[in-house]
DSSP file (Angstrom, degrees, kcal/mol; ACC not computed):
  #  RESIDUE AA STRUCTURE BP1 BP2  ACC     N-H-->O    O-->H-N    N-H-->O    O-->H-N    TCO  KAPPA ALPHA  PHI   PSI    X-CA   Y-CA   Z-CA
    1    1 A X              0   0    0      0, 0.0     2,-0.3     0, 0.0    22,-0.2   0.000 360.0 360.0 360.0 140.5  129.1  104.9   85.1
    2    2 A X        -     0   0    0     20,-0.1     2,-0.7    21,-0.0    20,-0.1  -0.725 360.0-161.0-103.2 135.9  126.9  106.0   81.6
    3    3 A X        +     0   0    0     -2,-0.3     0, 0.0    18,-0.2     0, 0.0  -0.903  18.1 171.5-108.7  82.4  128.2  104.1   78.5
    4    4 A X  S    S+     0   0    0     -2,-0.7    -1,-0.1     1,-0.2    18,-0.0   0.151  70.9  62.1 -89.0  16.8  126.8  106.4   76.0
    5    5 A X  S    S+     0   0    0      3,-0.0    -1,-0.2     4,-0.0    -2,-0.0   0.409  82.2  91.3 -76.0 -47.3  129.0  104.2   73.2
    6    6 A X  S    S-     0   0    0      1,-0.1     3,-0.2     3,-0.0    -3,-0.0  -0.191  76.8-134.0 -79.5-172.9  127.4  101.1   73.8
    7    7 A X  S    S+     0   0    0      1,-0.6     2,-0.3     2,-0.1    -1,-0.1   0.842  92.9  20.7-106.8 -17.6  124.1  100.1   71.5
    8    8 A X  S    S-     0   0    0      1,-0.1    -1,-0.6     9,-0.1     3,-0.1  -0.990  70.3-142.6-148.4 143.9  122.1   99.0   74.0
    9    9 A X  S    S-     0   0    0     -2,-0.3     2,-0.3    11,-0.3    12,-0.1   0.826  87.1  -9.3 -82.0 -23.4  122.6  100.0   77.5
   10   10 A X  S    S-     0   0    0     10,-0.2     2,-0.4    -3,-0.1     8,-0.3  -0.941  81.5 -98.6-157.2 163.9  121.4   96.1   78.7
   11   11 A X        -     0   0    0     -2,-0.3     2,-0.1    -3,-0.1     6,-0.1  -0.802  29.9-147.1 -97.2 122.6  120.1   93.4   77.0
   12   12 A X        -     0   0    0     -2,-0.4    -1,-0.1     4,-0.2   130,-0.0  -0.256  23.9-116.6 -83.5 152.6  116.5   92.3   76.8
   13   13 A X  S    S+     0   0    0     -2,-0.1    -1,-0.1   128,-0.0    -2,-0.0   0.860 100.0  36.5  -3.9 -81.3  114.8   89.2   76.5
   14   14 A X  S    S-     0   0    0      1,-0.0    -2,-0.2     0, 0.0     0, 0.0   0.187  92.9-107.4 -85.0-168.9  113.2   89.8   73.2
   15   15 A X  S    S+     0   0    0      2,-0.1     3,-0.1    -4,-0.1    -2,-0.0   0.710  78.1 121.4-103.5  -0.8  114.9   91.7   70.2
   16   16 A X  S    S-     0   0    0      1,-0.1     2,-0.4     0, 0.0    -4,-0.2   0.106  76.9-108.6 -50.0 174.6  113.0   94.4   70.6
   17   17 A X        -     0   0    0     -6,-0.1    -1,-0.1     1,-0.0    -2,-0.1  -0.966  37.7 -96.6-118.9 137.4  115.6   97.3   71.2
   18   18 A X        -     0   0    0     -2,-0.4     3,-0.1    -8,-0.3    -1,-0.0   0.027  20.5-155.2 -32.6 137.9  115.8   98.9   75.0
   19   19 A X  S    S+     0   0    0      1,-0.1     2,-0.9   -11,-0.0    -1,-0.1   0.804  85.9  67.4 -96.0 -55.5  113.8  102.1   75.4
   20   20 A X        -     0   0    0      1,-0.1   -11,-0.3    87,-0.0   -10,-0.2  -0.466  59.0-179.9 -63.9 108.0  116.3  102.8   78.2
   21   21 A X        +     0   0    0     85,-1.3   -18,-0.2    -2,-0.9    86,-0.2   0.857  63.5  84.6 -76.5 -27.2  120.4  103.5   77.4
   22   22 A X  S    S-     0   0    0     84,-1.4    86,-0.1     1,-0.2   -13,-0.1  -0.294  90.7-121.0 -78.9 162.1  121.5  104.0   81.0
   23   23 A X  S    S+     0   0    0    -22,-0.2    -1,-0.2    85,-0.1    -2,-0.1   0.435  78.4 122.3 -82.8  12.6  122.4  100.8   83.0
   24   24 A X        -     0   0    0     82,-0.1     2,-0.1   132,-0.0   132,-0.1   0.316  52.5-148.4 -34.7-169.1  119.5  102.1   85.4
   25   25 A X        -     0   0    0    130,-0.1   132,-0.5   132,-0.1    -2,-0.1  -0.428  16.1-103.0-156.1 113.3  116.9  100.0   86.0
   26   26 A X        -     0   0    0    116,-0.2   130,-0.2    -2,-0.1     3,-0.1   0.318  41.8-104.0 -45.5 147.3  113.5  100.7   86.7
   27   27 A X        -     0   0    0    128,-2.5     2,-0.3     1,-0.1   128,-0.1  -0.046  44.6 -96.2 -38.6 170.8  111.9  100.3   90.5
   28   28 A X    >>  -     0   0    0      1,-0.1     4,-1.9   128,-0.0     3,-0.9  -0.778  25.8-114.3 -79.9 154.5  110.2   97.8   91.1
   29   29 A X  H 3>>S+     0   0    0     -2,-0.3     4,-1.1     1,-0.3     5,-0.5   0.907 113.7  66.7 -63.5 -51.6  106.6   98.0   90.8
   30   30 A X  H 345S+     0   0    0      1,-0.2    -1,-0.3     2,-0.2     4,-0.2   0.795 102.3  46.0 -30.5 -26.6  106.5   97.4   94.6
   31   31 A X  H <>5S+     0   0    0     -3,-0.9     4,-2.3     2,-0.1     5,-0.4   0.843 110.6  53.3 -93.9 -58.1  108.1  100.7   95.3
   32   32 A X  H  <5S+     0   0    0     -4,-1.9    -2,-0.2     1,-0.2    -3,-0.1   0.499 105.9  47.8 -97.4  29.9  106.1  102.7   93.0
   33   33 A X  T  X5S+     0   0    0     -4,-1.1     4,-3.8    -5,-0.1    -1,-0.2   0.399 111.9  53.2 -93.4 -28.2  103.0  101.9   94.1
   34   34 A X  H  ><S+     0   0    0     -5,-0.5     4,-3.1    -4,-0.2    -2,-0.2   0.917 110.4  45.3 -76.0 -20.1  104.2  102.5   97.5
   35   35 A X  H  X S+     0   0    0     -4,-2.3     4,-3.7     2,-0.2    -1,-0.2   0.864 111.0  52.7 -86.9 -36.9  105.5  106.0   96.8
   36   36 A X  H  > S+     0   0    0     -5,-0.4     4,-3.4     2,-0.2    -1,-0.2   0.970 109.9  51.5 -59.4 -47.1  102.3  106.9   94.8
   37   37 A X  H >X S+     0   0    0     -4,-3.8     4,-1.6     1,-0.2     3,-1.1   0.958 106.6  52.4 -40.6 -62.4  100.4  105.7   98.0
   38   38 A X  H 3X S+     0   0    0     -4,-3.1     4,-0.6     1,-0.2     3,-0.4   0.877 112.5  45.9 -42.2 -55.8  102.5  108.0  100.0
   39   39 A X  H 3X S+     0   0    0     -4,-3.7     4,-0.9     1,-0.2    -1,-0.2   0.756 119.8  43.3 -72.9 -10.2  101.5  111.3   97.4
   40   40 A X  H << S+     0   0    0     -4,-3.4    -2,-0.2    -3,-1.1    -1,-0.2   0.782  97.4  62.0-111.4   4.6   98.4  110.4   97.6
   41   41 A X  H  X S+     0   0    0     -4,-1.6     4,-1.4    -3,-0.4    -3,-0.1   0.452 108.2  54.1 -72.8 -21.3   97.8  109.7  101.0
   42   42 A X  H  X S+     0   0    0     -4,-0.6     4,-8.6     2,-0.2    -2,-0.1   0.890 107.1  50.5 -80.6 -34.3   98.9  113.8  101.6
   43   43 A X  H  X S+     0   0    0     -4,-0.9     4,-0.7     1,-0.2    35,-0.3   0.622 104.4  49.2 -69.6  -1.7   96.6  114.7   99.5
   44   44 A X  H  4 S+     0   0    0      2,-0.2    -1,-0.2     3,-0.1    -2,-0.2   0.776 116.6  47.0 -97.7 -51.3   94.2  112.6  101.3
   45   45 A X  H >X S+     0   0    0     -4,-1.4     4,-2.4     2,-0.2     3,-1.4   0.888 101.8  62.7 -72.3 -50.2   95.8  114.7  104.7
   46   46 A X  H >< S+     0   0    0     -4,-8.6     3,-1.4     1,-0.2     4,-0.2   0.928 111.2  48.7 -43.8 -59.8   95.5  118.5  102.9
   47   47 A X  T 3X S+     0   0    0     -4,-0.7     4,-1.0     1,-0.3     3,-0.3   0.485 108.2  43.5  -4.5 -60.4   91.9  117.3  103.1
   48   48 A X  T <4 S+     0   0    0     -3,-1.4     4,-0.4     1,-0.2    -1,-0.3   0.434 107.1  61.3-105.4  -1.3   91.6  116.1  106.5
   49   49 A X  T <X S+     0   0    0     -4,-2.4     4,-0.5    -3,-1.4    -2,-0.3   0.406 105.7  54.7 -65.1   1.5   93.4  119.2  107.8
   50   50 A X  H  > S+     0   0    0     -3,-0.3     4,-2.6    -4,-0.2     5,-0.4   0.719 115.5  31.7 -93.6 -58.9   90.5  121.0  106.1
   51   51 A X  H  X S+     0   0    0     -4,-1.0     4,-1.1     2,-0.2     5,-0.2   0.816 114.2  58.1 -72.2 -16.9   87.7  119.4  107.7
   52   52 A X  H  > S+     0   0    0     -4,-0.4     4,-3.1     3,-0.2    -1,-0.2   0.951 109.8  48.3 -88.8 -66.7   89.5  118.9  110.8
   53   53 A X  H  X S+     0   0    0     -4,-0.5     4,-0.6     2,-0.2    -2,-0.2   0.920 111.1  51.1 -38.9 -50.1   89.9  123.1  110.7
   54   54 A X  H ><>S+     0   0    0     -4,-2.6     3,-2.4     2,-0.2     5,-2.1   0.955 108.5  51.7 -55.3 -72.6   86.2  123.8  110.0
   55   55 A X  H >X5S+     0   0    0     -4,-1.1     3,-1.7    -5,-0.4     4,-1.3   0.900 103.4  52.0 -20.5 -87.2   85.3  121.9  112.5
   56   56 A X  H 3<5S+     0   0    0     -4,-3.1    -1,-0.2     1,-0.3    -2,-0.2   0.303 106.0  58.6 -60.0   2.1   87.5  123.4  115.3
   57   57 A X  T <<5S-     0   0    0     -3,-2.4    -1,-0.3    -4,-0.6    -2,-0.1   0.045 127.0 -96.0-117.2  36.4   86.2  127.0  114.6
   58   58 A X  T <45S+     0   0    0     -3,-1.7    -2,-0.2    -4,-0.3    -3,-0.2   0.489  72.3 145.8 115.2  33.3   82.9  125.9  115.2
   59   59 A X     << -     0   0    0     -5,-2.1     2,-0.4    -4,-1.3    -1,-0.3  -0.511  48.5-124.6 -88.5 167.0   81.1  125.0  111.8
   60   60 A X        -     0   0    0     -2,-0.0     2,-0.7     2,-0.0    -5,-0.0  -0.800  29.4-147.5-119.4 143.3   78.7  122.3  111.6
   61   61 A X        -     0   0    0     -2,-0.4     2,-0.7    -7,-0.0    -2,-0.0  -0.761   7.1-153.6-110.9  68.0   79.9  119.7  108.8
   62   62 A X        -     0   0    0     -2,-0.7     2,-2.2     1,-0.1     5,-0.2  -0.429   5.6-150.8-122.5-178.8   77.6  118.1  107.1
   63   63 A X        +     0   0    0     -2,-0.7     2,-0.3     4,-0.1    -1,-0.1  -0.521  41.8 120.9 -95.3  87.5   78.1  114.7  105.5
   64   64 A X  S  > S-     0   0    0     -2,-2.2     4,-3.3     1,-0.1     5,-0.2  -0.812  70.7 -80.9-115.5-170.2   76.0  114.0  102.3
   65   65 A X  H  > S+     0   0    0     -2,-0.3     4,-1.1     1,-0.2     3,-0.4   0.912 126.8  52.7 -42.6 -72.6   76.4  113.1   98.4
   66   66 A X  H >> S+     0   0    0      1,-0.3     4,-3.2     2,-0.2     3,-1.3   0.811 113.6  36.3 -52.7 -61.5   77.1  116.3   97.5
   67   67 A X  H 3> S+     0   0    0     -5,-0.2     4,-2.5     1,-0.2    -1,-0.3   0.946 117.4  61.6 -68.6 -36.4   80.3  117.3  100.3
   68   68 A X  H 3X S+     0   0    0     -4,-3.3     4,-1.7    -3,-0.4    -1,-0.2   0.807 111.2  32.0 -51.1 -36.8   81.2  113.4   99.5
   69   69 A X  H <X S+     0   0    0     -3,-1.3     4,-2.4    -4,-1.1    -1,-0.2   0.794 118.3  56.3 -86.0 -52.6   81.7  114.4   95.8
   70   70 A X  H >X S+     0   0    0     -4,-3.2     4,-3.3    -5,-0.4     3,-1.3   0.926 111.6  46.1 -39.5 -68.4   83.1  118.0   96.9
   71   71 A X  H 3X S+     0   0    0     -4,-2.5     4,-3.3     1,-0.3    -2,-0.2   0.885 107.9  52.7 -55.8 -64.6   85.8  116.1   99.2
   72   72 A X  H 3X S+     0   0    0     -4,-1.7     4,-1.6     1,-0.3    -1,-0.3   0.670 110.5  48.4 -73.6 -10.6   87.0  113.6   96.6
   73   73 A X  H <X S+     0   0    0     -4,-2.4     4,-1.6    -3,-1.3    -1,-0.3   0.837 109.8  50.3 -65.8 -48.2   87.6  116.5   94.0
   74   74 A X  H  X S+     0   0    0     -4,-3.3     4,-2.7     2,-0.2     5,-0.3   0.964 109.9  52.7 -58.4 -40.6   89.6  118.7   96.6
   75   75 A X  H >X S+     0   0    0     -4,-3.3     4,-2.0     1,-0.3     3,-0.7   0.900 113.0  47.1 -50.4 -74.2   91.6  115.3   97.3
   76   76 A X  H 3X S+     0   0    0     -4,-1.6     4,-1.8     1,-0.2    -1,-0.3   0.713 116.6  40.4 -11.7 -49.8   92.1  115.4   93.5
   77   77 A X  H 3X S+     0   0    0     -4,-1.6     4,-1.4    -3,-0.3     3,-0.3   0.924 113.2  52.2 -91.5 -36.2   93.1  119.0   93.2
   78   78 A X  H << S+     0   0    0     -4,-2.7    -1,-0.2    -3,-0.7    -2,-0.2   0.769 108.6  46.1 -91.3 -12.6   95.0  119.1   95.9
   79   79 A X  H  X S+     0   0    0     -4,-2.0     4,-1.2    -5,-0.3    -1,-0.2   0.690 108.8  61.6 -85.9 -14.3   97.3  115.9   94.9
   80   80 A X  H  X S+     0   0    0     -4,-1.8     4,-0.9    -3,-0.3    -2,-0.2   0.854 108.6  43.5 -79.9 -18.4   97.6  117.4   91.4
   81   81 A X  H  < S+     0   0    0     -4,-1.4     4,-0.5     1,-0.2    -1,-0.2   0.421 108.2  54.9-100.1  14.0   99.3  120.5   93.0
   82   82 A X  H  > S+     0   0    0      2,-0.2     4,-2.2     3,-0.1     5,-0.3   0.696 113.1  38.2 -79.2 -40.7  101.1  118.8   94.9
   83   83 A X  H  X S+     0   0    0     -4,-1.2     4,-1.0     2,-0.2     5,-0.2   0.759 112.7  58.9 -75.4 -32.2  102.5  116.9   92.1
   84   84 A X  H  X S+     0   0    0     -4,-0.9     4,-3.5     2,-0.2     3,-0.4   0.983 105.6  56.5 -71.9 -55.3  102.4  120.2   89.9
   85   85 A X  H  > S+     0   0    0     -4,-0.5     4,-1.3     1,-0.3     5,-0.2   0.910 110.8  36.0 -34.9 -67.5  104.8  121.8   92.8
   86   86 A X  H  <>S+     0   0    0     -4,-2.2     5,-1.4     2,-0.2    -1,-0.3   0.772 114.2  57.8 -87.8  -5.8  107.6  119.6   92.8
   87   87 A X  H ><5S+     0   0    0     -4,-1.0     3,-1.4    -3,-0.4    -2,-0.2   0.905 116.4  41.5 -58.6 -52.3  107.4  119.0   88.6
   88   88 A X  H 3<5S+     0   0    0     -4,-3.5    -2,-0.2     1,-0.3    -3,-0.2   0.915 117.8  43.0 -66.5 -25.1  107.8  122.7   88.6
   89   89 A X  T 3<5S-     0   0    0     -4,-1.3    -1,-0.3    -5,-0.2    -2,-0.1   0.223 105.3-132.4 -75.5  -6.5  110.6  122.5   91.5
   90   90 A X  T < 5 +     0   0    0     -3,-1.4     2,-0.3    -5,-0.2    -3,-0.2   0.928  64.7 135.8  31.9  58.3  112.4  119.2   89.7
   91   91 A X      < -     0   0    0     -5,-1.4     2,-0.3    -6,-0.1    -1,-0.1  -0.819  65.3-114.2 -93.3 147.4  112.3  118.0   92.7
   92   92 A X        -     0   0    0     -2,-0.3    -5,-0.0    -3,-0.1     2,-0.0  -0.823  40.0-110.5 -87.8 145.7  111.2  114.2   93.5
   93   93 A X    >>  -     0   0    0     -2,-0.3     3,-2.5     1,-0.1     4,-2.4  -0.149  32.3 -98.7 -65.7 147.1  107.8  114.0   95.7
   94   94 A X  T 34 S+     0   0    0      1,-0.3     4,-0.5     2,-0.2     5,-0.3   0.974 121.3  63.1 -32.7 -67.7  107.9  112.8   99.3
   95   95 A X  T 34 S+     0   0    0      1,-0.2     3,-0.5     2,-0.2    -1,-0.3   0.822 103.9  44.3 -47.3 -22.5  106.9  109.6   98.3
   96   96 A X  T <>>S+     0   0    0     -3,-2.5     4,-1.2     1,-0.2     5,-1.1   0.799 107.8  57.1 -98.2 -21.8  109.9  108.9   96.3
   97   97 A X  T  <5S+     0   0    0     -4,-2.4    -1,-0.2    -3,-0.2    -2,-0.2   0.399 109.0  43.1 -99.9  41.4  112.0  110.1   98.5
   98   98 A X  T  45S+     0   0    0     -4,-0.5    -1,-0.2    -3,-0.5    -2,-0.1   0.013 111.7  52.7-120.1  11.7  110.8  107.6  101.4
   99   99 A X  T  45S-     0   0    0     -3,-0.5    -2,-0.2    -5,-0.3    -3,-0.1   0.557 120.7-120.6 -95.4 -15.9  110.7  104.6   99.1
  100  100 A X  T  <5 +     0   0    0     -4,-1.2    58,-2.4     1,-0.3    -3,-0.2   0.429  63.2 153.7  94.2  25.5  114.4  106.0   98.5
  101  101 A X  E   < -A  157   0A   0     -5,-1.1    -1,-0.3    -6,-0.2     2,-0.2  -0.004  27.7-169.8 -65.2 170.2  113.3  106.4   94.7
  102  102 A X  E     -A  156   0A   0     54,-0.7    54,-4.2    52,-0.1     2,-0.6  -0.831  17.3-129.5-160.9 147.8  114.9  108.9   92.6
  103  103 A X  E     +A  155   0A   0     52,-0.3     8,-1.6    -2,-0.2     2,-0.2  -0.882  30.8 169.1-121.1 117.9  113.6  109.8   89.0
  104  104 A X  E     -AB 154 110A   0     50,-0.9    50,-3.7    -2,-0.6     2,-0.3  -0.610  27.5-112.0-111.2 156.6  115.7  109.9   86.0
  105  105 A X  E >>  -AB 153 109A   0      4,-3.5     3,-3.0    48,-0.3     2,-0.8  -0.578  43.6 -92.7 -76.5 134.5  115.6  110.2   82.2
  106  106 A X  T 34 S+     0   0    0     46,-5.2   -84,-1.4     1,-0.3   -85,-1.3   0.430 125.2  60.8 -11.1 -31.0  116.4  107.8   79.8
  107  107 A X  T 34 S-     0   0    0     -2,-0.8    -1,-0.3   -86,-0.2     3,-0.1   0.145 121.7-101.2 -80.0 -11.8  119.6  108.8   79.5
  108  108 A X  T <4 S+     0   0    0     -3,-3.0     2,-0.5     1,-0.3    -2,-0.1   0.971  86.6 127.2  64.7  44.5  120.5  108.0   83.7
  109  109 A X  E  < S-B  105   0A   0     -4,-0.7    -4,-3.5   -87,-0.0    -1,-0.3  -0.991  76.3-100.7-120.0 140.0  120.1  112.0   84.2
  110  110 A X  E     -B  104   0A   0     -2,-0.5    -6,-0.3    -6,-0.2     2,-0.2  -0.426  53.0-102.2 -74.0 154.7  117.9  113.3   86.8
  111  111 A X        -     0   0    0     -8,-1.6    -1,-0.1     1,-0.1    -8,-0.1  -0.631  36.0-129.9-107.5 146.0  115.0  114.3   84.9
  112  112 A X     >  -     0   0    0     -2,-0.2     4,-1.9     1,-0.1    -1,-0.1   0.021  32.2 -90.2 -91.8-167.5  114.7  118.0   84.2
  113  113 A X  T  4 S+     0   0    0      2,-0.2     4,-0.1     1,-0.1   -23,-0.1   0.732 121.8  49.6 -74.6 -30.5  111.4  120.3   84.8
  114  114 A X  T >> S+     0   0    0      2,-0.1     3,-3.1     1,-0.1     4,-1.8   0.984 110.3  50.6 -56.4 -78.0  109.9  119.6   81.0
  115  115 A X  H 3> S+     0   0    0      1,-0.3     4,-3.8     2,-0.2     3,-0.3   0.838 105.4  49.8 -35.3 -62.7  110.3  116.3   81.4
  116  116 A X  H 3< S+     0   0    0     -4,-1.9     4,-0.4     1,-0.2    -1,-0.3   0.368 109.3  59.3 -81.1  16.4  108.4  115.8   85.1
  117  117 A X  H <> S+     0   0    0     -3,-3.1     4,-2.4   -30,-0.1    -1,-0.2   0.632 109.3  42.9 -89.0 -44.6  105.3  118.0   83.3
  118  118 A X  H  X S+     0   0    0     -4,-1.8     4,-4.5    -3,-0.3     5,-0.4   0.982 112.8  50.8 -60.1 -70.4  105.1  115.2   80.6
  119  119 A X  H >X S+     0   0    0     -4,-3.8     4,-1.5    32,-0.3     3,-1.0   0.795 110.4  46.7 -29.7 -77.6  105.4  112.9   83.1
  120  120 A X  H >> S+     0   0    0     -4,-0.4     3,-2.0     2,-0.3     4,-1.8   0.888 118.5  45.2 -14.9 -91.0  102.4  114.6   85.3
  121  121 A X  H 3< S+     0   0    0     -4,-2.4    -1,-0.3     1,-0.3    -2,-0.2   0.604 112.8  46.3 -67.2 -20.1  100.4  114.8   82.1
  122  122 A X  H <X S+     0   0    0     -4,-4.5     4,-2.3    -3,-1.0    -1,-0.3   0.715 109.5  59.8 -80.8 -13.8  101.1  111.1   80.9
  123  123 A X  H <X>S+     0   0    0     -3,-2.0     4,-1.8    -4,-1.5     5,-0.6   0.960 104.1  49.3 -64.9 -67.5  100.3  110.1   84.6
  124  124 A X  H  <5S+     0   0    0     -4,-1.8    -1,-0.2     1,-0.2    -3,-0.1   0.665 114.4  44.1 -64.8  -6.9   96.8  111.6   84.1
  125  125 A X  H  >5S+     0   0    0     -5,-0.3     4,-1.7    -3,-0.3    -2,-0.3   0.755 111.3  52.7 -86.6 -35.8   96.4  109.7   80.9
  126  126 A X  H  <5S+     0   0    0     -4,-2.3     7,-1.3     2,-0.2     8,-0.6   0.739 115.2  41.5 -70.1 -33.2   97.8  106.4   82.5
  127  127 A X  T >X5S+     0   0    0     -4,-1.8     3,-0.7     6,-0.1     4,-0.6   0.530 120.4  52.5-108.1 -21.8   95.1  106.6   85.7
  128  128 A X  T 34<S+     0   0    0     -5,-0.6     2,-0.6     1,-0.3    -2,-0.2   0.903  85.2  65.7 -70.0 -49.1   92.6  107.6   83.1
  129  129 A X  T >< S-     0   0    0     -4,-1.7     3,-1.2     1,-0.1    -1,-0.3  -0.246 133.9 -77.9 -84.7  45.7   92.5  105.3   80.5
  130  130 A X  T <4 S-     0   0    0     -3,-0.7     2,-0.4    -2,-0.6    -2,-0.2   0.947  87.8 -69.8  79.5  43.7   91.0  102.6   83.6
  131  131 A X  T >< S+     0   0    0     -4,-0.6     3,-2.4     1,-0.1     5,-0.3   0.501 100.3 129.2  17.2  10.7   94.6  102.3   84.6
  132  132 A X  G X>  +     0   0    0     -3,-1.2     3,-1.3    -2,-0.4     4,-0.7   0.812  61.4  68.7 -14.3 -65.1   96.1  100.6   82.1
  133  133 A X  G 34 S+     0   0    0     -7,-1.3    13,-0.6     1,-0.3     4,-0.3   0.588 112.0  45.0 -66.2  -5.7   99.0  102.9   81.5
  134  134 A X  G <4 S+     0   0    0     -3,-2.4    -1,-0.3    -8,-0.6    -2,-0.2   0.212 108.1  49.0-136.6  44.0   99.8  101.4   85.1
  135  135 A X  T X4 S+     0   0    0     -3,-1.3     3,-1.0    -9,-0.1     4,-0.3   0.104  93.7  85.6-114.9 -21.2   99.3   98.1   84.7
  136  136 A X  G >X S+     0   0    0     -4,-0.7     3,-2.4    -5,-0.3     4,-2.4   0.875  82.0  64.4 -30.4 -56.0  101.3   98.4   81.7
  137  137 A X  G 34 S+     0   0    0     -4,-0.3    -1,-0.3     1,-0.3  -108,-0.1   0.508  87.0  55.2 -51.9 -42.9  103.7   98.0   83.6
  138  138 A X  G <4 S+     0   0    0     -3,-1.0    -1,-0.3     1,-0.1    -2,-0.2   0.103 117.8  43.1 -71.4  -2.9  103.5   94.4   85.1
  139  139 A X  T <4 S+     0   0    0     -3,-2.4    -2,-0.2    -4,-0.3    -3,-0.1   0.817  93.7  94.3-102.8 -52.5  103.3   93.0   80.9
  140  140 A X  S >< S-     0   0    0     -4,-2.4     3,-1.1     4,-0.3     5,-0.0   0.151  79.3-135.7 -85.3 141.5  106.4   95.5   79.5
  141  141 A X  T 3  S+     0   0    0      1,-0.2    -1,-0.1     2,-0.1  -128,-0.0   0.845 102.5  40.5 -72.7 -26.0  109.6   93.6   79.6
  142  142 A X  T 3  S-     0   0    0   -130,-0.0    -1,-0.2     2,-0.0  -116,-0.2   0.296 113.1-120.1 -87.2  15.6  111.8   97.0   81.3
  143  143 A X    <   +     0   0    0     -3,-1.1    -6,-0.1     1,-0.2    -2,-0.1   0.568  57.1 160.1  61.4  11.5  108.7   97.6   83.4
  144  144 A X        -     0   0    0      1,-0.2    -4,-0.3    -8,-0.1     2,-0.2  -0.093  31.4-143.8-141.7 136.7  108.1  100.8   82.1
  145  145 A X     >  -     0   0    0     -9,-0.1     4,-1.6     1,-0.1    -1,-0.2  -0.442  41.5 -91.5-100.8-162.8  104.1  102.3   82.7
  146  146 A X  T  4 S+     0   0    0    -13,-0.6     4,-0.5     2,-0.2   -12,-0.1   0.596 125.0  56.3 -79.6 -20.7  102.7  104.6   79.7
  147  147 A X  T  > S+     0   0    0    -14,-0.3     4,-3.4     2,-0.2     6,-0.3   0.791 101.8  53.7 -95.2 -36.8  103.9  107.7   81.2
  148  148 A X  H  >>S+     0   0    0      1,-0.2     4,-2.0     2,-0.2     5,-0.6   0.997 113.0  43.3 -51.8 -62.8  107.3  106.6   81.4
  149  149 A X  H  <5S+     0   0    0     -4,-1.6    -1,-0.2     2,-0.2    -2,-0.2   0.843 117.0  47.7 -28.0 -38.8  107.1  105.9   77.7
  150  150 A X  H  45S+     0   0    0     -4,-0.5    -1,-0.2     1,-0.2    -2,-0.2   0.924 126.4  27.2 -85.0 -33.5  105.3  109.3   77.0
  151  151 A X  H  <5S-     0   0    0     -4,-3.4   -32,-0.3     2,-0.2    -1,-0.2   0.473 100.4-128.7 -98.9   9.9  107.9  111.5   79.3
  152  152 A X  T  <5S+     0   0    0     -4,-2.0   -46,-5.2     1,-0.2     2,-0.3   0.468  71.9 105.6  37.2  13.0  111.0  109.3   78.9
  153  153 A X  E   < -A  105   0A   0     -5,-0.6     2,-0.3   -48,-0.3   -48,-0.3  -0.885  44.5-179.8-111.5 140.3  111.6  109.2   82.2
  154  154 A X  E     -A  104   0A   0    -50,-3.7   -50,-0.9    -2,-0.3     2,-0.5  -0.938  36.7-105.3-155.2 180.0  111.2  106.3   85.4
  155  155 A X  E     -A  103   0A   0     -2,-0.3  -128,-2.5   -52,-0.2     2,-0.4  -0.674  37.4-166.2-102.5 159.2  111.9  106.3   88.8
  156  156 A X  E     -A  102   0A   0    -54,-4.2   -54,-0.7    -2,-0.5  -130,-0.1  -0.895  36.8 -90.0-127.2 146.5  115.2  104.2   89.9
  157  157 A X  E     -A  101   0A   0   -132,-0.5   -56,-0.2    -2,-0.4     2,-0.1  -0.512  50.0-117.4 -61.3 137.3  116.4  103.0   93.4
  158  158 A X        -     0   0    0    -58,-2.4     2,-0.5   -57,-0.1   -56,-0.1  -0.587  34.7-129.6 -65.1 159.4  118.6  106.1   94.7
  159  159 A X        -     0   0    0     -2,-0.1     2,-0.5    -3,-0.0   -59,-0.0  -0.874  22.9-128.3 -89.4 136.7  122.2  104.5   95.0
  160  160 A X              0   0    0     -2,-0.5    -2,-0.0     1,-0.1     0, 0.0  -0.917 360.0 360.0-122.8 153.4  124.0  105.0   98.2
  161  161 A X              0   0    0     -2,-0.5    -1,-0.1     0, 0.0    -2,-0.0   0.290 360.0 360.0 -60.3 360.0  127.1  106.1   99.1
């Protein structure tokens, strides 16, 4: 149940005031590391269905610096459009829904299609800046990384029925 009345939706530590109003609570870091593993472990698979396909129509593969560099940029591209797919879909990604995650807005509302593009684009700033923005995460007293902060949004245990 959303208490949009009360002043702070739970009470912190410090005095600082709650960035989050719903009584959600953020994952635990354990979960969304595992769920990131999980999206990026597909992207990892688009990949090796690629080579795995060359291969098996008779191409010769080979492995230097150069396909090494090639590979880990298609891994890239292909986990950012994966990620770009379900932002545009508002959907949550495979990986949150087998950690049972589910990602909402500040507010305890599943987070709309704006929202999981900010997200996506604080994401690449968070992994960017050395990871920080997700190490962030393990200092800030709601747990909250830099992309949560930038899109207002974090991922929550689904509840079940």
């Amino acid at each position: 149940m959303l208490d949009f009345n009360a002043q702070s939706a739970h009470a912190l530590k410090t005095s600082v005031e709650a960035s989050i109003y719903c009584n959600a609570e953020a994952a635990p870091v354990a979960y969304r590391m595992m769920a990131a593993i999980i999206d990026t472990a597909i992207g990892l698979a688009g990949v090796g269905v690629f080579v795995a396909t060359f291969h098996l129509a008779g191409y010769e593969f080979a492995w230097t610096k150069q396909t090494g560099w090639a590979l880990g940029a298609a891994t890239l591209l292909i986990s950012l459009l994966y990620r770009i797919l379900f932002s545009l879909g508002g959907g949550d990604t495979i990986g949150l829904g087998l950690t049972r995650l589910r990602l909402v807005n500040f507010d305890g509302r599943p987070a709309n299609r704006r929202e999981r593009l900010y997200r996506l684009a604080g994401g690449i700033v968070s992994t960017s800046a050395i990871a920080m923005g997700l190490a962030w995460a393990l200092v800030e007293e709601e747990h909250l990384t830099w992309h949560d902060l930038m899109s207002k949004t974090f991922p929550t245990l689904r509840q079940t029925d």
